[in-house]
C-alpha positions as CSV (number, residue, x, y, z in Angstrom):
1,X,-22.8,32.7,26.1
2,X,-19.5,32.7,27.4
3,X,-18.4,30.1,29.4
4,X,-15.0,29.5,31.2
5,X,-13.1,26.7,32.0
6,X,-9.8,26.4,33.9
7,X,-8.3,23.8,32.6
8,X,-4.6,24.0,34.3
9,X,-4.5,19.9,34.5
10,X,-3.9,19.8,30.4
11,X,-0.2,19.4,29.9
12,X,0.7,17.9,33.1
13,X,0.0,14.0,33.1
14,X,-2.3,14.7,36.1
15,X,-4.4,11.3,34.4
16,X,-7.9,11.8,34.8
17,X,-8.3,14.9,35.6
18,X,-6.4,16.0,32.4
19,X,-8.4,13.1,30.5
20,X,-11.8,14.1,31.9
21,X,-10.8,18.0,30.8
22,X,-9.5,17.7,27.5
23,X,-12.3,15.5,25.9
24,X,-14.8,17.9,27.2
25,X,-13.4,21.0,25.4
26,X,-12.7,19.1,22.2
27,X,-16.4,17.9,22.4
28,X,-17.7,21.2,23.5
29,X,-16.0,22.6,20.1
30,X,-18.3,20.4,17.7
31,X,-21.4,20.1,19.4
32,X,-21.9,24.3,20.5
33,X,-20.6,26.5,17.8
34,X,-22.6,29.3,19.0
35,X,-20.8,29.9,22.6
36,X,-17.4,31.3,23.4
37,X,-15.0,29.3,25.2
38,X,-12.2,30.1,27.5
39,X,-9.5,27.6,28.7
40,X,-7.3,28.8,31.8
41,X,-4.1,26.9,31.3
42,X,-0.6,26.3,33.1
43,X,1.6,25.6,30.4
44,X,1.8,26.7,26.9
45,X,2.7,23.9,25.1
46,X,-1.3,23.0,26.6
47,X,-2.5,25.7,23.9
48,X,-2.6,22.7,21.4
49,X,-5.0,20.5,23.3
50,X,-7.5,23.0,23.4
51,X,-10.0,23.2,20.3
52,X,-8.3,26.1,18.2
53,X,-11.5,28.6,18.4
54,X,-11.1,28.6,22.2
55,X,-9.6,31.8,23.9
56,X,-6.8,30.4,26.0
57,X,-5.4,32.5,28.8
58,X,-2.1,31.5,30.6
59,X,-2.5,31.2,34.2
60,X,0.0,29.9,37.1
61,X,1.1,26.6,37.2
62,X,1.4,27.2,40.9
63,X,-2.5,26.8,42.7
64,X,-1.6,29.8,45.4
65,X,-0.9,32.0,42.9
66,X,-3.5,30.3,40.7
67,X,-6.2,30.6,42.8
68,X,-5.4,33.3,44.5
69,X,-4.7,35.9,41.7
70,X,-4.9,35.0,38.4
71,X,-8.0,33.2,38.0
72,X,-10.1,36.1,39.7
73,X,-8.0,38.3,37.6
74,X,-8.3,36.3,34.4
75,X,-12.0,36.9,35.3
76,X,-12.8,40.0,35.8
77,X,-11.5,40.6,32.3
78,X,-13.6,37.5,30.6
79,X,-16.3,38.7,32.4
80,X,-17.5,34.8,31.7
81,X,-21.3,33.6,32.5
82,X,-19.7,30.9,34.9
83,X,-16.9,28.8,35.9
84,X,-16.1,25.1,35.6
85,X,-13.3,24.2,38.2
86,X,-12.4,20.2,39.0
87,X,-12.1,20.1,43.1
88,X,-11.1,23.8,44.0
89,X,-12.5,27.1,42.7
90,X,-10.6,30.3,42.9
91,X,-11.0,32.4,46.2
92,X,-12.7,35.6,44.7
93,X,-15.0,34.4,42.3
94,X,-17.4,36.8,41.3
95,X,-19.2,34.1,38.5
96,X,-21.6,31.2,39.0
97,X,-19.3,27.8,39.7
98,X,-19.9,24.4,38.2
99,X,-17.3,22.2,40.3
100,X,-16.9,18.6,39.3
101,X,-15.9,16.4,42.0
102,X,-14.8,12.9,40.9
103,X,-14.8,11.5,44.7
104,X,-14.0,12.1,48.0
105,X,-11.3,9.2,48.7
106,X,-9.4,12.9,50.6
107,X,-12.2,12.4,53.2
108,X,-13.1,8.8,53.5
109,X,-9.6,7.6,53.2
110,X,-7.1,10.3,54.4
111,X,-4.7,7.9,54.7
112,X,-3.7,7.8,51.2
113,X,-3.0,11.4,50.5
114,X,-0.4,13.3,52.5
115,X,-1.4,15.1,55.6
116,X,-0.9,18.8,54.0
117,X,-2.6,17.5,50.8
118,X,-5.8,16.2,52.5
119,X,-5.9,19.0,54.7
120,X,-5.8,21.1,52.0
121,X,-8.4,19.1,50.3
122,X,-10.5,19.3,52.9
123,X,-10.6,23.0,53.1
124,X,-10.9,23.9,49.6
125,X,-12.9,21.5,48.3
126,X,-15.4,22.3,51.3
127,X,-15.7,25.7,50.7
128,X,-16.3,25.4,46.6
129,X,-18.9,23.1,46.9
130,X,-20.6,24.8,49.3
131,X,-20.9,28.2,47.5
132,X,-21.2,25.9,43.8
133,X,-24.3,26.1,41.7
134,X,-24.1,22.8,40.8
135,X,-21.8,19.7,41.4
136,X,-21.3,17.2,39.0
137,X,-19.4,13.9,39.6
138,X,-19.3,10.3,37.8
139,X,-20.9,7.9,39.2
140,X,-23.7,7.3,42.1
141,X,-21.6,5.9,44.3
142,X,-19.7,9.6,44.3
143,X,-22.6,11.3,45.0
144,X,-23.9,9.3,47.7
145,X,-20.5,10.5,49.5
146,X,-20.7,13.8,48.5
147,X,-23.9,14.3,49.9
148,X,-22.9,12.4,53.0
149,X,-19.9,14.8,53.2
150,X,-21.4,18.2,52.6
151,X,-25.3,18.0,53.5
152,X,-26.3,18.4,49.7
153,X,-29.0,18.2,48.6
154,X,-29.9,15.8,45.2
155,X,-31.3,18.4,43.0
156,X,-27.4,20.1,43.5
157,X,-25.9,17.0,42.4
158,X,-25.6,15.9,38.9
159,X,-24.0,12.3,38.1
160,X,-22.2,12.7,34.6
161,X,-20.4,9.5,34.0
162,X,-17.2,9.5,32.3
163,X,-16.8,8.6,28.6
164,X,-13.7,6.9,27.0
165,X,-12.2,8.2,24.0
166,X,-12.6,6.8,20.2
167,X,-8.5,6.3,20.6
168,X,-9.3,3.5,23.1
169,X,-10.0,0.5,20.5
170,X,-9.0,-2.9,19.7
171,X,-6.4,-3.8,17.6
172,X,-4.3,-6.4,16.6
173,X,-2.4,-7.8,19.6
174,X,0.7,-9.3,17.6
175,X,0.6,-5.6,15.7
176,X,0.8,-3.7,18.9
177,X,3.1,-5.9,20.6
178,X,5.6,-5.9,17.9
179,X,5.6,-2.1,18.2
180,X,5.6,-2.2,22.1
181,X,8.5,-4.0,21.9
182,X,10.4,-2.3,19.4
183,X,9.3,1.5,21.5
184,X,9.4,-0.1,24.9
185,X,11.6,-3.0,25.1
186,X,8.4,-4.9,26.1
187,X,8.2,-8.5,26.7
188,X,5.3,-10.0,24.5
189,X,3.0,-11.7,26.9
190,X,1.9,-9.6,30.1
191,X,-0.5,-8.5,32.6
192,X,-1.2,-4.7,32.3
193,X,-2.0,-2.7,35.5
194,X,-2.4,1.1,34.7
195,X,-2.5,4.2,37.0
196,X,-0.5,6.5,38.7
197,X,1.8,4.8,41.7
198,X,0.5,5.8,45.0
199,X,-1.2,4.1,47.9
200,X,-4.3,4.2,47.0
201,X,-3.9,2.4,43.4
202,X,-2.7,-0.9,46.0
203,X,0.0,-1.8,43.5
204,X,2.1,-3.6,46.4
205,X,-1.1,-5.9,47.0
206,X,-1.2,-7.2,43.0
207,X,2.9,-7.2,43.0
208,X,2.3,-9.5,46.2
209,X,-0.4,-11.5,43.8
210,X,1.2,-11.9,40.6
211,X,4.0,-13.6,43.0
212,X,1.9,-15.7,44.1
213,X,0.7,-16.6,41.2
214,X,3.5,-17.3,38.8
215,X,5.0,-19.4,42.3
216,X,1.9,-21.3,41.7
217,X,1.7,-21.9,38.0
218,X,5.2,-21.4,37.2
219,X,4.3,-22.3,33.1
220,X,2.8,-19.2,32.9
221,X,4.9,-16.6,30.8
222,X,3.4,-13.2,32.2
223,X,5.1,-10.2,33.0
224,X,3.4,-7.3,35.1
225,X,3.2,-4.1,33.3
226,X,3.0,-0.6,35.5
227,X,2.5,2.5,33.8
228,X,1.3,5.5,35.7
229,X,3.7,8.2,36.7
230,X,5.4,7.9,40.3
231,X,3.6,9.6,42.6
232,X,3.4,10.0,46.5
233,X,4.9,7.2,48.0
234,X,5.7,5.3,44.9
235,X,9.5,4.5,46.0
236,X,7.3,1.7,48.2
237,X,6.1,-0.1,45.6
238,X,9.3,-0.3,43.5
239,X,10.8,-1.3,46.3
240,X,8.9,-4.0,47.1
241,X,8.7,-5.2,43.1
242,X,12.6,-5.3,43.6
243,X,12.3,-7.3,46.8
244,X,10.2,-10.5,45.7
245,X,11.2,-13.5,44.2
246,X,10.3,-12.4,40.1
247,X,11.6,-9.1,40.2
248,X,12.5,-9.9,36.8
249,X,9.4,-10.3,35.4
250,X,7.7,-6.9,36.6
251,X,8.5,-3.8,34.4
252,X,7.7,0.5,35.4
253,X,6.9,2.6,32.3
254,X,5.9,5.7,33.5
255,X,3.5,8.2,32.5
256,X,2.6,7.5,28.5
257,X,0.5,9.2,26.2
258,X,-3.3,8.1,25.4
259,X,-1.4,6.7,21.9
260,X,0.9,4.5,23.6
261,X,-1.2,3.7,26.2
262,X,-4.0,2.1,23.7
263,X,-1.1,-0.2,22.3
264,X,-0.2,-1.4,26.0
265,X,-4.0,-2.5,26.0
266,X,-3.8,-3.8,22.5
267,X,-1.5,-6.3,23.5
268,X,-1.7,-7.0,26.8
269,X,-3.5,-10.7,28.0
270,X,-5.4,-8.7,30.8
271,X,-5.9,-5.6,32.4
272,X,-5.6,-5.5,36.2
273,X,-7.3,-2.7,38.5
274,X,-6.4,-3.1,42.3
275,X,-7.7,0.1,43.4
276,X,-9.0,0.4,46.8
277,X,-11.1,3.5,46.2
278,X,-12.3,5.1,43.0
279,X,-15.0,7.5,41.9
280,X,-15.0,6.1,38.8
281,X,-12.3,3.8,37.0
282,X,-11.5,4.9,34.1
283,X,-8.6,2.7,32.8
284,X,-11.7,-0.4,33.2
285,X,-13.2,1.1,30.6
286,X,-10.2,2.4,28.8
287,X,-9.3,-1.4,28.8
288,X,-12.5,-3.0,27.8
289,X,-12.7,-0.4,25.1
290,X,-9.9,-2.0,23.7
291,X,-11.1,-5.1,23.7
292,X,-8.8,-6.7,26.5
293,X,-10.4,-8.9,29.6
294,X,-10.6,-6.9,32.9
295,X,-10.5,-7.6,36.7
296,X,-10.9,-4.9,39.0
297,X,-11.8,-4.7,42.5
298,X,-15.1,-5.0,44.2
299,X,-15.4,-2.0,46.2
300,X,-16.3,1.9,46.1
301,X,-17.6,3.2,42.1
302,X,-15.6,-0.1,40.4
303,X,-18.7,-2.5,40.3
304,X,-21.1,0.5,39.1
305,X,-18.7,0.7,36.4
306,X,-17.5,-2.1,35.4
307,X,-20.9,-4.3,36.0
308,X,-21.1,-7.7,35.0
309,X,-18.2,-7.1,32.0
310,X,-15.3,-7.8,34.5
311,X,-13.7,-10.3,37.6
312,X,-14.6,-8.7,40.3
313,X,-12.4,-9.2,43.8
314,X,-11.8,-8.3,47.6
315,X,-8.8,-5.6,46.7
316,X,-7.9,-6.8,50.2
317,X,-7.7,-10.5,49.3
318,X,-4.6,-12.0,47.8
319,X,-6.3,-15.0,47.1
320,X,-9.3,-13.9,45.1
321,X,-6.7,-11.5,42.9
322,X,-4.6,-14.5,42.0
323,X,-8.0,-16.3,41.4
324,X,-9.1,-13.9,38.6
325,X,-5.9,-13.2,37.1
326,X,-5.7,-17.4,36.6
327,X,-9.3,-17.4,35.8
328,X,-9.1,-15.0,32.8
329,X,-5.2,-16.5,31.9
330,X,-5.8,-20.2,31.5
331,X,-9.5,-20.4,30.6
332,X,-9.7,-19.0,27.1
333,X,-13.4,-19.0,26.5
334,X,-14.2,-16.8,29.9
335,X,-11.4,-14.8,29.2
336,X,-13.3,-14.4,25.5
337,X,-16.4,-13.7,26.9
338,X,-15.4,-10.7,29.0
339,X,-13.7,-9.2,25.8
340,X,-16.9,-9.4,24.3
341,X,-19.1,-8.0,27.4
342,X,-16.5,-5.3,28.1
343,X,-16.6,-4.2,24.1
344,X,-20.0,-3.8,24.7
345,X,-20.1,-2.0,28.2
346,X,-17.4,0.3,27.2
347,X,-19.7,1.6,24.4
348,X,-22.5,2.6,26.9
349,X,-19.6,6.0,27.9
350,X,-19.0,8.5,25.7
351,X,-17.5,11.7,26.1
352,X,-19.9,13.3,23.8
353,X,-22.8,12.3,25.3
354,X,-21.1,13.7,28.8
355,X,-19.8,16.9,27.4
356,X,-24.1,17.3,26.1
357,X,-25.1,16.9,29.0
358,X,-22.0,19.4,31.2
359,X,-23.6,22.3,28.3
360,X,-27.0,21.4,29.7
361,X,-26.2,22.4,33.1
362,X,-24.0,25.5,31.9
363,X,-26.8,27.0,30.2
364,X,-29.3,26.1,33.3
365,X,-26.8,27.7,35.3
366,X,-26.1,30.5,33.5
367,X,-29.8,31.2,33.0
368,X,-30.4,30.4,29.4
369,X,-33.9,29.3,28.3
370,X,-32.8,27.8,24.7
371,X,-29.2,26.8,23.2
372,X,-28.7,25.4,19.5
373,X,-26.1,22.7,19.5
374,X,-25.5,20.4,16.6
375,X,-28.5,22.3,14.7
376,X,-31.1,21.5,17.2
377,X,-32.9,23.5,20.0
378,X,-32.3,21.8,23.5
379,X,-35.0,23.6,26.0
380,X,-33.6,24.0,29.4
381,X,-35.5,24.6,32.8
């Protein structure tokens, strides 16, 4: 079998869609040996996050010219037994699609994308789906909306959670502090809040919190960490960190890589996750993986992920934010106890057992009645 995959997201910090892409291929390398494997990428400095085996073709970085040209191009040569695309397949596509769709937040919450963004959303994603042999998205409460969105039906659906990487671990806090603050300039004790700056992440709302509640226990020595690239609209929530009254005290750090990113856990006193809309979450379980407290918000995929291993609150309520950040910072044993649940919840994803199960539905899609993978024969309907 030949199965290819356009994975343009590697190399260009685009967070879980790069994250959900490159763990697949790399587990897709040990667990099917027998099937070839071709990565479309965007940049060629991506070449060395794809398993080395794979055939990698170079593709524009630009998605007119992407989708429009060089993907049907790119396969018509391959000649591939299907395509996995994320969101959008190319517009001549003469090869069974897999699409995965991590949510709809383009349709059921316009207002966080752009207008040309979610119109273009709506278009593309519409028309992929539609003609897709099978979706596959992360959680339930995904599918519920996709079906809802597009008229579906279950059997086209396929939930494959997301897994968290064996980089995501815990370590010594004073260890990865020390180094934080030798790399970073970071202060030692802080909250940790990580994803991209935009809308829908409702950054402003735990800025707005954490004011509140250092005003309110001013002994408390917390910073607020950001990292997550600056996205659309992300001049608003720097300006409004800069406008309160512990500007001080709240720090941006960009995009960093997975290997940086597992130290901010490591020595972080909590991890924070505001969103207002997910499909999944995977900093919760990037977080808990690490062994580091979580609260996260109540609403959309969250709860299904994080169950009852984090604080859960009203993303719309200031005061049940502060109440779980001062919940999990001055009462030692809960904070404890969610470690402990979150180490254990975090061990229920795995990318392996995800990228199984995608190679399932390849060769179901592709028409194969038997694959070898990891020297066993997996029958598929």
């Amino acid at each position: 079998m030949r199965f290819s995959v356009d994975a343009h997201a590697i190399g260009q910090h685009l967070t879980g869609n790069e994250t959900y892409i490159t763990n697949l291929l790399r587990c897709f390398d040990t667990i099917d040996e027998d099937s070839e494997f071709v990565a479309y990428i965007s940049r060629e400095n991506a070449a060395a996050e794809v398993p080395e085996r794979f055939t990698k073709r170079l593709v524009a970085d630009n998605p007119w010219r992407r989708l429009g040209f060089d993907l049907p191009r790119r396969l018509a040569a391959d000649r591939p037994d299907l395509l996995h695309v994320q969101y959008t397949a190319p517009l001549l596509c003469r090869v069974p699609v897999v699409v995965s769709v991590h949510d709809v937040s383009f349709l059921e919450c316009p207002e966080y994308f752009s207008r040309f963004r979610a119109m273009q959303l709506r278009c593309t994603v519409r028309r992929t789906v539609l003609a897709a042999k099978r979706v596959l998205t992360p959680s339930e409460f995904s599918k519920r909306s996709i079906m809802r969105a597009y008229g579906l039906d279950d059997e086209k659906i396929t939930v494959m959670p997301n897994g968290v990487s064996p980089k995501f671990r815990p370590m010594a806090r004073e260890a990865a502090s020390q180094w934080l603050k030798k790399r970073y300039r970071v202060p030692p004790r802080f909250i940790l809040s990580v994803g991209d700056l935009q809308p829908r992440k409702n950054h402003i709302a735990l800025i707005r919190a954490f004011e509140e509640l250092i005003r309110t226990y001013p002994e408390l020595p917390q910073h607020l960490i950001f990292v997550g690239k600056l996205a659309w609209r992300s001049e608003e929530v720097v300006a409004a960190a800069k406008a309160c009254s512990i500007a001080s005290r709240i720090h941006f750090m960009d995009f960093v890589a997975d290997e940086d990113l597992t130290r901010f856990y490591g020595a972080c006193d909590l991890s924070v996750y505001p969103s207002l809309y997910e499909g999944f979450g995977l900093p919760i379980i990037e977080a808990m993986a690490c062994g580091r407290a979580v609260a996260c918000s109540n609403t959309t995929a969250m709860p299904e992920v994080a169950d009852s291993a984090a604080l859960l609150f009203d993303p719309e309520s200031r005061i049940e934010m502060v109440r779980a950040m001062r919940d999990l910072l001055l009462d030692a044993e809960l904070r404890a106890r969610m470690e402990r649940l979150g180490q254990q919840r975090a061990s229920l994803y795995s990318w392996e057992r995800t990228a199984r199960k995608t190679l399932d539905v390849y060769y179901e899609v592709a028409g194969a009645t038997e694959r070898v993978a990891a020297g066993s024969s997996i029958s598929v309907p």
